[in-house]
mmJSON file of the N, C-alpha and C atoms, coordinates in Angstrom:
{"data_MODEL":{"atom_site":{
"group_PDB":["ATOM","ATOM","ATOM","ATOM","ATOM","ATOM","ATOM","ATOM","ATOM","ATOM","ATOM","ATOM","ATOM","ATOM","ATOM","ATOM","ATOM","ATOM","ATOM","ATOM","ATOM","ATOM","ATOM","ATOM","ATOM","ATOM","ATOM","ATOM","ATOM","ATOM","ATOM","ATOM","ATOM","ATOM","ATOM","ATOM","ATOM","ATOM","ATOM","ATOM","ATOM","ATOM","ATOM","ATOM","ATOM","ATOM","ATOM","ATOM","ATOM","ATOM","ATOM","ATOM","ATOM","ATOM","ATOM","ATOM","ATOM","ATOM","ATOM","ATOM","ATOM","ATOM","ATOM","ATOM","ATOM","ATOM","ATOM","ATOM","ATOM","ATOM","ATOM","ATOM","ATOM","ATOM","ATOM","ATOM","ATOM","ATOM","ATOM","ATOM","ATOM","ATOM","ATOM","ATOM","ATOM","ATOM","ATOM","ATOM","ATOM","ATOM","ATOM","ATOM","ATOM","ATOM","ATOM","ATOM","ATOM","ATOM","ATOM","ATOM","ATOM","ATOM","ATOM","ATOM","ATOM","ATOM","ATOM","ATOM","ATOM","ATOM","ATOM","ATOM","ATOM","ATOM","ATOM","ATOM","ATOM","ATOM","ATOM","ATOM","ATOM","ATOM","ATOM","ATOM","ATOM","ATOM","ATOM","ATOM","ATOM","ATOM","ATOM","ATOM","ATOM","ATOM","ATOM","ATOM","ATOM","ATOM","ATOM","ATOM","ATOM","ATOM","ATOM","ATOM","ATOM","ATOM","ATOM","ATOM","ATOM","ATOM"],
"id":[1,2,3,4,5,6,7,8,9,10,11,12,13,14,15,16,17,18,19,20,21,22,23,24,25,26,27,28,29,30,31,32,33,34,35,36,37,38,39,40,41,42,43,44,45,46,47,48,49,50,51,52,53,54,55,56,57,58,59,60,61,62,63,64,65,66,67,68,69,70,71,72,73,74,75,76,77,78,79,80,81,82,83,84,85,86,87,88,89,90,91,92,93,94,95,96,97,98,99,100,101,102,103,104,105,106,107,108,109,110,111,112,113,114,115,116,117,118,119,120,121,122,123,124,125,126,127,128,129,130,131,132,133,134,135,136,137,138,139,140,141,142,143,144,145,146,147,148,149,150],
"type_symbol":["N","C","C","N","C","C","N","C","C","N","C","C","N","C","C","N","C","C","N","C","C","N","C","C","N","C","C","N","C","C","N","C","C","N","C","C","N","C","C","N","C","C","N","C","C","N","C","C","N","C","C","N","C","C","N","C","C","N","C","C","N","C","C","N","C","C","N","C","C","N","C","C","N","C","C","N","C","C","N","C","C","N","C","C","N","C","C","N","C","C","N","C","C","N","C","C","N","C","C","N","C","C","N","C","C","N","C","C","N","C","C","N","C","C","N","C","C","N","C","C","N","C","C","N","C","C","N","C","C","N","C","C","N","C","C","N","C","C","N","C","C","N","C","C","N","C","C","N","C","C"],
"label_atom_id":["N","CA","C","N","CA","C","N","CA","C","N","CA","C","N","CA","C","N","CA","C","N","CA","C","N","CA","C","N","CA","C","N","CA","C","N","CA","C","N","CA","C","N","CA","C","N","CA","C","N","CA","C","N","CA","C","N","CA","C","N","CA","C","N","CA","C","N","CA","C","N","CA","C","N","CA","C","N","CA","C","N","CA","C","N","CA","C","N","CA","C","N","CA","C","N","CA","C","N","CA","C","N","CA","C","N","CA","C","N","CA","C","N","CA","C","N","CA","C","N","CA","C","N","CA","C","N","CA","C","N","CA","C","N","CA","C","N","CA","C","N","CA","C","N","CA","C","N","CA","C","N","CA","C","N","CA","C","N","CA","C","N","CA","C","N","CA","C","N","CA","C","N","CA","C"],
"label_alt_id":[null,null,null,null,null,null,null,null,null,null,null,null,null,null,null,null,null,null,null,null,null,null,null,null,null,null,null,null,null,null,null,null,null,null,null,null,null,null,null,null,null,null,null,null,null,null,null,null,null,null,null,null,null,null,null,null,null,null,null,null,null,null,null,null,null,null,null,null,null,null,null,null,null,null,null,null,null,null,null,null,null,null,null,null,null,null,null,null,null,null,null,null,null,null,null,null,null,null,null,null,null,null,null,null,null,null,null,null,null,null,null,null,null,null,null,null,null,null,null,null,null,null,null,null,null,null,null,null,null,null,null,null,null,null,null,null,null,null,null,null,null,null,null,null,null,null,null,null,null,null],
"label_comp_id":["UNK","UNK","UNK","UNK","UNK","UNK","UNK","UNK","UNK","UNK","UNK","UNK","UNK","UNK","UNK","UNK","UNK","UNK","UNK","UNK","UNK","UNK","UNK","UNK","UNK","UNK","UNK","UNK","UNK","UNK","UNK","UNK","UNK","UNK","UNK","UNK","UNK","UNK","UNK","UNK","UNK","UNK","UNK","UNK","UNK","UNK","UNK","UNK","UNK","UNK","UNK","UNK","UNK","UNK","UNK","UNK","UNK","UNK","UNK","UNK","UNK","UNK","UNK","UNK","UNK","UNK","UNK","UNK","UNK","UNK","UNK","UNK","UNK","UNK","UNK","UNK","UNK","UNK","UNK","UNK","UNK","UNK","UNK","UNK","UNK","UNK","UNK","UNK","UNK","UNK","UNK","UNK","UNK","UNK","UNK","UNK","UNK","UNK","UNK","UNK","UNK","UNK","UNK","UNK","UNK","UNK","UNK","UNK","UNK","UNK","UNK","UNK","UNK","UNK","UNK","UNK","UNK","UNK","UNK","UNK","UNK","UNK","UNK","UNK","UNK","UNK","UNK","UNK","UNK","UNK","UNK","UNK","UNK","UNK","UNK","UNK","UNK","UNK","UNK","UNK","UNK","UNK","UNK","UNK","UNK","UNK","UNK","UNK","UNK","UNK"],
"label_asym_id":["A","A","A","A","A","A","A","A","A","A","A","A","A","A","A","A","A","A","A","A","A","A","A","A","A","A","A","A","A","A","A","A","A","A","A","A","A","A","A","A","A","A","A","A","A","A","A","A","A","A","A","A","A","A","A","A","A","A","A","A","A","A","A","A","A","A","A","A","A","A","A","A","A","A","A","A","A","A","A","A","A","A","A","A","A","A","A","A","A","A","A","A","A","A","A","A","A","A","A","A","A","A","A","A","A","A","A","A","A","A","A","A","A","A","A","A","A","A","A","A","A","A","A","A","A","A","A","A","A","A","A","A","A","A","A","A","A","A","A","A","A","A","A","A","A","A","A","A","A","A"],
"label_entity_id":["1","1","1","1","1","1","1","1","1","1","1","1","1","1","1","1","1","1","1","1","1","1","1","1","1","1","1","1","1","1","1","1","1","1","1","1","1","1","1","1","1","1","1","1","1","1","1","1","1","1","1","1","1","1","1","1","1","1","1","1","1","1","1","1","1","1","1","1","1","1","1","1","1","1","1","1","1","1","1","1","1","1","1","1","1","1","1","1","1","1","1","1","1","1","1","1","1","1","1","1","1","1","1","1","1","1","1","1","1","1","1","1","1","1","1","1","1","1","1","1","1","1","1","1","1","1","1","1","1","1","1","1","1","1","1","1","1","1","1","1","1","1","1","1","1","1","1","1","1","1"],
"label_seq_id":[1,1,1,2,2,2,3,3,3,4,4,4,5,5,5,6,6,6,7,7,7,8,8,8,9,9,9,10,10,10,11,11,11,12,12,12,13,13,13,14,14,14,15,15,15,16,16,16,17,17,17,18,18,18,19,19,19,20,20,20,21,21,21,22,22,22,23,23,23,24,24,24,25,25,25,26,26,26,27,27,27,28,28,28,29,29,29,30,30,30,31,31,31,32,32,32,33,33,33,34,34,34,35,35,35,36,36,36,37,37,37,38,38,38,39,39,39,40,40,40,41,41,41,42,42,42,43,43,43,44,44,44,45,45,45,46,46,46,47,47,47,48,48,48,49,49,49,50,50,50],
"pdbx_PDB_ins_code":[null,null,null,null,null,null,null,null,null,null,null,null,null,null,null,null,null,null,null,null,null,null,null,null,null,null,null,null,null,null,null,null,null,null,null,null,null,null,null,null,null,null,null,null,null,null,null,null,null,null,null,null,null,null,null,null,null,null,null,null,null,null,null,null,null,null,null,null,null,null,null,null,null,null,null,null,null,null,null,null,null,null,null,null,null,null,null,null,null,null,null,null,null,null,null,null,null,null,null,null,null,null,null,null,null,null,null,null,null,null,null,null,null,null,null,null,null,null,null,null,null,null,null,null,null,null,null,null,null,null,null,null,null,null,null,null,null,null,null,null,null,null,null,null,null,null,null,null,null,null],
"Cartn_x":[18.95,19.78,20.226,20.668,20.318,22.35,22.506,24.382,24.469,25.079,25.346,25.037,25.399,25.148,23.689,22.981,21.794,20.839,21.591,20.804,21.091,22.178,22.632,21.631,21.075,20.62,19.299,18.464,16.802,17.373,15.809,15.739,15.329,15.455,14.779,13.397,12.24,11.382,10.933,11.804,12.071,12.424,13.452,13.939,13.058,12.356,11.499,10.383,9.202,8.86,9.418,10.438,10.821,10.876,11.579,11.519,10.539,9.833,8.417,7.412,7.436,7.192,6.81,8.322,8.717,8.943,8.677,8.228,9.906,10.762,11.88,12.15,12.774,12.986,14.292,14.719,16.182,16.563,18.351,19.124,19.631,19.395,19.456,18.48,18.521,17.635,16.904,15.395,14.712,14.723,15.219,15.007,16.268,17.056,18.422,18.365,19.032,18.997,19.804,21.276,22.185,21.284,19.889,19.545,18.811,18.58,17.782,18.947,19.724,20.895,21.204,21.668,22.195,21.049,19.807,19.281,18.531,18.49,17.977,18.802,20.021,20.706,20.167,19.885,18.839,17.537,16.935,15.736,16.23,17.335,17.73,17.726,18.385,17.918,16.58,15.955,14.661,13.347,13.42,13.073,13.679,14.23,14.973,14.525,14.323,13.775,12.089,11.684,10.142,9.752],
"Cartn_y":[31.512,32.476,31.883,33.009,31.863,32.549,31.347,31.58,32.314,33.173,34.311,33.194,31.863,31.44,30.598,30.151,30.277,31.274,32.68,33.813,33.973,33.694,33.992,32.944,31.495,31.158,31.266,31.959,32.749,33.596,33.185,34.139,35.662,36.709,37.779,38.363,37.278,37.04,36.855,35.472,34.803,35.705,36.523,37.31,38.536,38.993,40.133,39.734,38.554,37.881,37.834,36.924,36.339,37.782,38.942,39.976,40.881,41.302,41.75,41.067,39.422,38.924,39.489,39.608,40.179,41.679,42.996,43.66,44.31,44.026,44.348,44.923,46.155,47.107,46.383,46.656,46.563,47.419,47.493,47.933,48.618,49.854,50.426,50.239,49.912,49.649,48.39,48.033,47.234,46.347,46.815,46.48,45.514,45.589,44.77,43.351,42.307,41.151,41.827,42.946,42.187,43.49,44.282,44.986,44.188,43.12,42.56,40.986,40.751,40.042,40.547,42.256,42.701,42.436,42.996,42.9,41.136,40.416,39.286,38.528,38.58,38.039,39.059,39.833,39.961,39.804,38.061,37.734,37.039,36.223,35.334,36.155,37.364,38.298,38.017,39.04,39.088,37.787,37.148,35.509,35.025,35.261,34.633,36.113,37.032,38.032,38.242,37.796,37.52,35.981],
"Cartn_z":[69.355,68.685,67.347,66.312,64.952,64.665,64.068,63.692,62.181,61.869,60.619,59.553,59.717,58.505,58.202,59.751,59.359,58.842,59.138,58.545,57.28,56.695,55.12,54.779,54.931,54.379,53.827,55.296,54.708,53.859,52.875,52.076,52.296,51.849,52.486,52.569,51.805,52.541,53.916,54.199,55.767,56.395,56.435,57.039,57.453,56.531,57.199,57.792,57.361,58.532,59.807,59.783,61.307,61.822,61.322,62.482,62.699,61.937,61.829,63.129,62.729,63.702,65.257,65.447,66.894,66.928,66.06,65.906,65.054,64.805,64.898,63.077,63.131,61.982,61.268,60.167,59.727,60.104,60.102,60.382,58.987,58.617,57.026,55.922,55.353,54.268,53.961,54.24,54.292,53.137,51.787,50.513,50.462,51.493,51.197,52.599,52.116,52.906,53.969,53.814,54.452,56.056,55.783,57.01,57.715,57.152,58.023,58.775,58.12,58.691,59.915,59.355,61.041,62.2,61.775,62.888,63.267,63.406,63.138,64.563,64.537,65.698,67.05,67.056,67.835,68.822,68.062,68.022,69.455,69.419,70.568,72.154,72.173,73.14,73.597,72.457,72.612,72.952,72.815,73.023,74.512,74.878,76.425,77.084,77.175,77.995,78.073,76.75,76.901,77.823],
"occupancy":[1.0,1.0,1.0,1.0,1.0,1.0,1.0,1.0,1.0,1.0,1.0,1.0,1.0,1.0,1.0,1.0,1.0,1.0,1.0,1.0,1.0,1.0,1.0,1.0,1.0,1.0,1.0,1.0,1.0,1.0,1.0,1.0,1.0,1.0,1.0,1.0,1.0,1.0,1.0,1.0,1.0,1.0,1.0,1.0,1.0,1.0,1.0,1.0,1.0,1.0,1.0,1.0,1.0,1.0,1.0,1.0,1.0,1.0,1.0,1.0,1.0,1.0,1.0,1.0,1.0,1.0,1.0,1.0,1.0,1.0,1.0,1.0,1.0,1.0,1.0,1.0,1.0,1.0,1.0,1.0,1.0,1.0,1.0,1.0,1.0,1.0,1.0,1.0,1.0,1.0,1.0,1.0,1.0,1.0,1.0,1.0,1.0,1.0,1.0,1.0,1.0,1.0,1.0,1.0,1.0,1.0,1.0,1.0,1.0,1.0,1.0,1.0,1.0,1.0,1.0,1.0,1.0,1.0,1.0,1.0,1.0,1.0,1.0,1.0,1.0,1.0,1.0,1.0,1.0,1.0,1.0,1.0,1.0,1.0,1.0,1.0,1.0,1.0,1.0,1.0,1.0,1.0,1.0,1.0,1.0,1.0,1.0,1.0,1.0,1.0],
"B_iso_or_equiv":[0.0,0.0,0.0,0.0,0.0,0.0,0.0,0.0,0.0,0.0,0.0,0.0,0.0,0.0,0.0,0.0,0.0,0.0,0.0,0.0,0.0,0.0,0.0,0.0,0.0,0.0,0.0,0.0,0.0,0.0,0.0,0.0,0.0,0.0,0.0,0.0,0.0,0.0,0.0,0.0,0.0,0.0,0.0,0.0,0.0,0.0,0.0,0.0,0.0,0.0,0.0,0.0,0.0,0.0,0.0,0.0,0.0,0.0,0.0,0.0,0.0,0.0,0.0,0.0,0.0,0.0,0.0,0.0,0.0,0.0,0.0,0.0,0.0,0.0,0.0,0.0,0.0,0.0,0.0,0.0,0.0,0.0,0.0,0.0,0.0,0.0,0.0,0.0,0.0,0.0,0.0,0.0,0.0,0.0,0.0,0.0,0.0,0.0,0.0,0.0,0.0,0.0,0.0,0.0,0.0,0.0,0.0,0.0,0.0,0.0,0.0,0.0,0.0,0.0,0.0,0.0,0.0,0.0,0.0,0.0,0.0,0.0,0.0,0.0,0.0,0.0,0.0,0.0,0.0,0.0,0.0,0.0,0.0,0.0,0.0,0.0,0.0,0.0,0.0,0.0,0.0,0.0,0.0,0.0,0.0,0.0,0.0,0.0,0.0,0.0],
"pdbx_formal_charge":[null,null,null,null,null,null,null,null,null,null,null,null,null,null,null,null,null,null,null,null,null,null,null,null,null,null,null,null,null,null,null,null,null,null,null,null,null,null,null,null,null,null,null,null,null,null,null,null,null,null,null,null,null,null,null,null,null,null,null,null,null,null,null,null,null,null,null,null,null,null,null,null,null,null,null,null,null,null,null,null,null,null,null,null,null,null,null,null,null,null,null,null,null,null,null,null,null,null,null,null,null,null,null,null,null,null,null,null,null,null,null,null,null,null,null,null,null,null,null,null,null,null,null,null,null,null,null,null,null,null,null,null,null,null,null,null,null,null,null,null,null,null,null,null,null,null,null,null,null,null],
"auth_seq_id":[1,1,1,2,2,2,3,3,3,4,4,4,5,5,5,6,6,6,7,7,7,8,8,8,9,9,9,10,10,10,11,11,11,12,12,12,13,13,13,14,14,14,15,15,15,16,16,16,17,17,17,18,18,18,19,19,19,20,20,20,21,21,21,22,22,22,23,23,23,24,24,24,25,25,25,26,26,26,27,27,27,28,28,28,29,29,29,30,30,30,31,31,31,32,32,32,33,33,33,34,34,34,35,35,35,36,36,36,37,37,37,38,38,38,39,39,39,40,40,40,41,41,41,42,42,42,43,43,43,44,44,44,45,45,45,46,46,46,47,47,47,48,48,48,49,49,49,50,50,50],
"auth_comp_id":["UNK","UNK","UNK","UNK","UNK","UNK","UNK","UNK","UNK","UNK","UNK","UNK","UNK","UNK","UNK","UNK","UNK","UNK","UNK","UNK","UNK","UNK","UNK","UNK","UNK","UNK","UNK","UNK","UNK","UNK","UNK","UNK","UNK","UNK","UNK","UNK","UNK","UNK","UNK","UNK","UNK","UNK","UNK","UNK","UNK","UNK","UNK","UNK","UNK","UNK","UNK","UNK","UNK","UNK","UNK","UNK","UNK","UNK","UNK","UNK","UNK","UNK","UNK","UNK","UNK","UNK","UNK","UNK","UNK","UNK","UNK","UNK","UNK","UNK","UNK","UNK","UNK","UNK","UNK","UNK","UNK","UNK","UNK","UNK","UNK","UNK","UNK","UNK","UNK","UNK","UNK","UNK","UNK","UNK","UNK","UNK","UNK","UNK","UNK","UNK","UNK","UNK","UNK","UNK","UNK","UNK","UNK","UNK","UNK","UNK","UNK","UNK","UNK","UNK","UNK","UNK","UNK","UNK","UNK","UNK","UNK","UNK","UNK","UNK","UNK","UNK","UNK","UNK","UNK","UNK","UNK","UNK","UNK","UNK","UNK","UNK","UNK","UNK","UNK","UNK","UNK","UNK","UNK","UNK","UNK","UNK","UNK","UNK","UNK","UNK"],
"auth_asym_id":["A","A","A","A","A","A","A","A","A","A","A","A","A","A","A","A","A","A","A","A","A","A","A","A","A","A","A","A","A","A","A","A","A","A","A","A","A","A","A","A","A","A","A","A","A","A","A","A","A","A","A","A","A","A","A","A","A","A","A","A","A","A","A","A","A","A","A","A","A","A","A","A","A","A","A","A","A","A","A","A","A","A","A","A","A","A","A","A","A","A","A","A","A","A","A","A","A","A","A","A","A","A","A","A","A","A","A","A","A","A","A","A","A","A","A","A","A","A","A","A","A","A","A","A","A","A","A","A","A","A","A","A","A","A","A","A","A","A","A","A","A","A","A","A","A","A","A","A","A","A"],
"auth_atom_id":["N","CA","C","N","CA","C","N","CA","C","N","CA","C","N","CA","C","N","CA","C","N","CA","C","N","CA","C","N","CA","C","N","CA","C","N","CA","C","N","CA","C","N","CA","C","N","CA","C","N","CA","C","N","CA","C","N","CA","C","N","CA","C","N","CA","C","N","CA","C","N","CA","C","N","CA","C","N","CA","C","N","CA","C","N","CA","C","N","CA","C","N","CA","C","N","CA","C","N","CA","C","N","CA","C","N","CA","C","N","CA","C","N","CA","C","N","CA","C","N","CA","C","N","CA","C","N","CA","C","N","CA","C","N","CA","C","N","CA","C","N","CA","C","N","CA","C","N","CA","C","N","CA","C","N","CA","C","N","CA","C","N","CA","C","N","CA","C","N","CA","C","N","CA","C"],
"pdbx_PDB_model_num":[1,1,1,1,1,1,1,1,1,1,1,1,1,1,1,1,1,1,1,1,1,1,1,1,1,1,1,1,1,1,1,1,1,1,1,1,1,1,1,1,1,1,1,1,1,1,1,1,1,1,1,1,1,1,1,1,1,1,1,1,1,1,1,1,1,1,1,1,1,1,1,1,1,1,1,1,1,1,1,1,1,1,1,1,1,1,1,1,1,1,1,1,1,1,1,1,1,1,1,1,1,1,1,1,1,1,1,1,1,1,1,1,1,1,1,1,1,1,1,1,1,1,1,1,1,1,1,1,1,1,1,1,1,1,1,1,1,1,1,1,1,1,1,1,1,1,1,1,1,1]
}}}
């Protein structure tokens, strides 16, 4: 599971990778870091149930 401030630190490159990755949309608008912030804490769920 990644902490708000390891996520502030990807860039939003990183950020749409890592969730793309695992198939996962932003949360609002793709063009902005802070939709893919929201959804990103997410991944830790998703990772312990796979």
């Amino acid at each position: 599971m990644f902490t708000r401030t390891e996520l502030e630190l990807l860039t939003l490159a990183q950020l749409k990778i890592l969730c793309n990755r695992y198939g996962l949309r932003p949360t609002g608008s793709g063009a902005y870091k802070v939709g893919w912030e929201a959804t990103a804490p997410n991944l830790g769920y998703i990772l312990k149930t796979n």
